[in-house]
N, C-alpha and C positions, 0 to 999 in steps of 0.2 A: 625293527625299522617300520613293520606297517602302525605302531602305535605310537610313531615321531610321525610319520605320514599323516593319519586321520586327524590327530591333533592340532597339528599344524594348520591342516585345511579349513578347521573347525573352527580356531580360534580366529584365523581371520577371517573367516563370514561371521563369527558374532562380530569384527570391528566392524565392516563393514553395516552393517545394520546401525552399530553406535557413530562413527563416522564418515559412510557414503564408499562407495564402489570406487576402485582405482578409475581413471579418465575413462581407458579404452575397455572398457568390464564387456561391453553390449560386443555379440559377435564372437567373442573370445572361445576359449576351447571350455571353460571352467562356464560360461552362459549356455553353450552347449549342452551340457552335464557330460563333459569328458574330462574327467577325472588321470590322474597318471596313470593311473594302474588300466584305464582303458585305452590308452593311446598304444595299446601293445595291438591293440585288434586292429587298429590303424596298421602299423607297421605290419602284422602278418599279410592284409592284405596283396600288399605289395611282391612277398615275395612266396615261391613255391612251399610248401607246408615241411618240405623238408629242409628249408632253410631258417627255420627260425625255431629256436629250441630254449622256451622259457617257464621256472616255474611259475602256472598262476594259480597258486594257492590263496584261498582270502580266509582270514579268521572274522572281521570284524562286520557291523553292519554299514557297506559303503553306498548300500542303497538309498539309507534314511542318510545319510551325509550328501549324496549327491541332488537330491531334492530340495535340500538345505541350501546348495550352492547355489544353484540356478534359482532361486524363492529369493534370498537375501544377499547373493553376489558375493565378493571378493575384494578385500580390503589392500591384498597386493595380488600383482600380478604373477607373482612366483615365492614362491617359500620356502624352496628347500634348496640346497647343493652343501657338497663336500669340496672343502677347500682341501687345498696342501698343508698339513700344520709340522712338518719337518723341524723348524725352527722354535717354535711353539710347544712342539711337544717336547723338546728337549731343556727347555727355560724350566718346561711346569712336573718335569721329572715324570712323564709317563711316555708310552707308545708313542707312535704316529697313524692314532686314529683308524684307519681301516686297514693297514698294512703289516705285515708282520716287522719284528725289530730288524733293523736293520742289518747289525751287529750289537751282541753283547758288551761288546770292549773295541771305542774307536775314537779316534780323535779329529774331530769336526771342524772345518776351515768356511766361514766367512768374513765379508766386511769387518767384522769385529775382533775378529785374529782366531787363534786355533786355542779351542778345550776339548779338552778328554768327555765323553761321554759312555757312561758306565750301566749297565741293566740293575735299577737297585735290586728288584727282587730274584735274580739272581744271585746278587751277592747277600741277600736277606735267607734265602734256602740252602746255599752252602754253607752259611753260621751258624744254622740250625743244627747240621751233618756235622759239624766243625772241620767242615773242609775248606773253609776259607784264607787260607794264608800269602806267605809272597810266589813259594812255589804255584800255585790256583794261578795270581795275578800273572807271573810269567808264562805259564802255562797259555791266559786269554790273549796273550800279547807275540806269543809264537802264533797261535792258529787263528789270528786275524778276528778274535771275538767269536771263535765258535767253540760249542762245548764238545762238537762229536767224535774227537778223537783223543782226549782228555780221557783214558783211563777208570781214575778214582769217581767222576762223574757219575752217579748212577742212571741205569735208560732212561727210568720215569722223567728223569730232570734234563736230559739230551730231547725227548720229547718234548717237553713245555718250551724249554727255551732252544728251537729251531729257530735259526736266522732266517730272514727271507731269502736270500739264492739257496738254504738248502728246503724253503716249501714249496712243491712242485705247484709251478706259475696256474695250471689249469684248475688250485683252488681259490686262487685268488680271483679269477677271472671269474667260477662260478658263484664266489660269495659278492662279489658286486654284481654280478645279474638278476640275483636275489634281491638285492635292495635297490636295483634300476629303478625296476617295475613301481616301486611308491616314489620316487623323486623328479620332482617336475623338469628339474634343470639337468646336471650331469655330475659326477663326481671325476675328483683327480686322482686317478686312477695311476700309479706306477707299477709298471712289472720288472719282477726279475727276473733273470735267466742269467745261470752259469753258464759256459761255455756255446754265449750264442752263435749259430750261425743261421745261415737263410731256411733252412727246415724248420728250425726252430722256432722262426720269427713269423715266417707262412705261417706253422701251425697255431699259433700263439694270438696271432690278432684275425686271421680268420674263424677261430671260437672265441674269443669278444664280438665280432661280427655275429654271430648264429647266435649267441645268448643275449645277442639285445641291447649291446653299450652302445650309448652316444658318442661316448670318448673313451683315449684313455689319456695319461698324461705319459711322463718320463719312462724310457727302455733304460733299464742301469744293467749293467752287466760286469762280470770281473773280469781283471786283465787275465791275458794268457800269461803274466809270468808275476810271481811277488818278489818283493824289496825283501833283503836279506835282513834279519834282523838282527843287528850290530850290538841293538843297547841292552840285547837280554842275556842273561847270566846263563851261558850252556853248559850243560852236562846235567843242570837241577830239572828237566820236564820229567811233571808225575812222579815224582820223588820226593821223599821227604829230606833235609839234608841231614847229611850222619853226623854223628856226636864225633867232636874231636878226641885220638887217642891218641896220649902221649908215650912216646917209643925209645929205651932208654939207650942211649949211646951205645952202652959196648954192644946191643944185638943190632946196632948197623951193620950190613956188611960192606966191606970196603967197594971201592966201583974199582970194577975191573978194565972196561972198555964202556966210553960215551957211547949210546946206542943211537942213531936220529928214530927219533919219535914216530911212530908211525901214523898216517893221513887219521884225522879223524873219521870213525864210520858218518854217513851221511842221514842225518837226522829227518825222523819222519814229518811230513810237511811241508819242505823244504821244495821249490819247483825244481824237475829234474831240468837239462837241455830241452829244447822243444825238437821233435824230429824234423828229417829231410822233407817236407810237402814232397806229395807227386808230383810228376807234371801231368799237364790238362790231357784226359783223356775222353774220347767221344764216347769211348766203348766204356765207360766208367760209370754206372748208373750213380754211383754215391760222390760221383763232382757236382760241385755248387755252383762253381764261375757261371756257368751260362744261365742259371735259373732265373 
């Protein structure tokens, strides 16, 4: 990020030198010679030293760049920001840009109606394994696109492809404080959290606070309960299906008494009941309601 930073800075003072300073250039932060990566000092300012907890590491030489700026100005008045590319990155077959995958296996609803959206290289590293089949597919299509309870999965590859509610949100929030610090404007920042509640959410945007974001964008979270899954083929999870064997009549044995079939065991994955809540207690330091 700081070599998308410098560049960018760079190439609009050489436009500027070939065709003239934005209107408002004189006075600005960049005539200044404040730079992004200095407006942190700004903000420490502001607050006690133990509230503001950011890396400022530099590699490159922003000295001879900021000399640069202030000498031959500014071609635009800003250059850098992180859009949303949700939709975008799902047209052009890859991520969504600074975020981790959403889900492996899910099916995406706008304006334009509902597709499936699938992790190619996930399914390009199980073909590798030859573990790629219909049982795999069912498999991503019970556990909601994740691989972590998927058995035949090896760890190395539960590893790589973590969804975003299972990457603990406090890396996301440190990999964008990391690339704050070079970008003029702000990125659109989403967080996940599984099972959010207000602890959760205190703790979560009060460390985006202390690491220096401007913003963030979307809080997505999962429901407390999942939709049952009607259209997948049960009894085949993590299994391969068995070869049919033909069984010759006379070793049938006769049926003695119709037996009723017993409950199905209750398949891992599956949301249990949600329990009784408590009721609101004062003496109850782990109640939320009042916080």
């Amino acid at each position: 990020m700081e070599v998308i930073s410098y560049y960018a800075i760079s190439t609009s003072s050489d436009l500027a030198v070939e065709r003239g300073t934005y209107e408002t250039f004189k006075g600005s932060l960049w005539d200044q010679g404040i730079l992004p990566i200095d407006s942190l000092d700004l903000v420490a300012k502001t607050r006690p030293e133990r509230m503001f907890e950011v890396d400022r590491t530099q590699r490159l030489d922003w000295d001879t760049l900021r000399a640069k700026v202030q000498k031959d100005g500014m071609r635009n008045s800003n250059v850098m920001a992180i859009a949303p590319t949700a939709t975008i990155s799902n047209i052009c077959g890859v991520s969504q840009s600074i975020e981790p995958t959403f889900q492996n296996l899910y099916v995406k609803s706008n304006l334009s109606g509902e597709f499936t959206v699938i992790n190619p290289y996930l399914v390009r590293a199980l073909k590798e394994r030859g573990l790629w089949d219909a049982v795999m597919v069912n498999d991503l299509k019970h556990f909601e696109g994740s691989v972590q309870k998927i058995s035949r999965i090896p760890e190395e590859l539960k590893a790589i492809f973590a969804t975003a509610f299972e990457v603990d949100t406090r890396w996301i929030v440190d990999a964008a404080s990391r690339r704050q610090k070079w970008i003029d404007q702000a990125q659109s920042l989403n967080l996940y959290i599984a099972g959010a509640n207000g602890k959760k959410l205190d703790i979560t945007y009060k460390m985006a606070w202390l690491r220096g974001l401007k913003t963030t964008y979307y809080l997505r979270a999962l429901g407390a309960t999942s939709a049952e899954k009607s259209t997948i083929n049960t009894g085949a999870l993590n299994a391969v299906k068995p070869a049919t064997v033909a069984v010759p009549v006379a070793a049938v044995a006769p049926v003695v008494e119709a037996q009723k079939p017993e409950a199905p065991a209750e398949e891992e994955g599956f949301a249990q009941a949600a329990p009784v809540p408590m009721a609101c207690s004062i003496d109850n330091p782990d109640c939320e309601a009042c916080q």
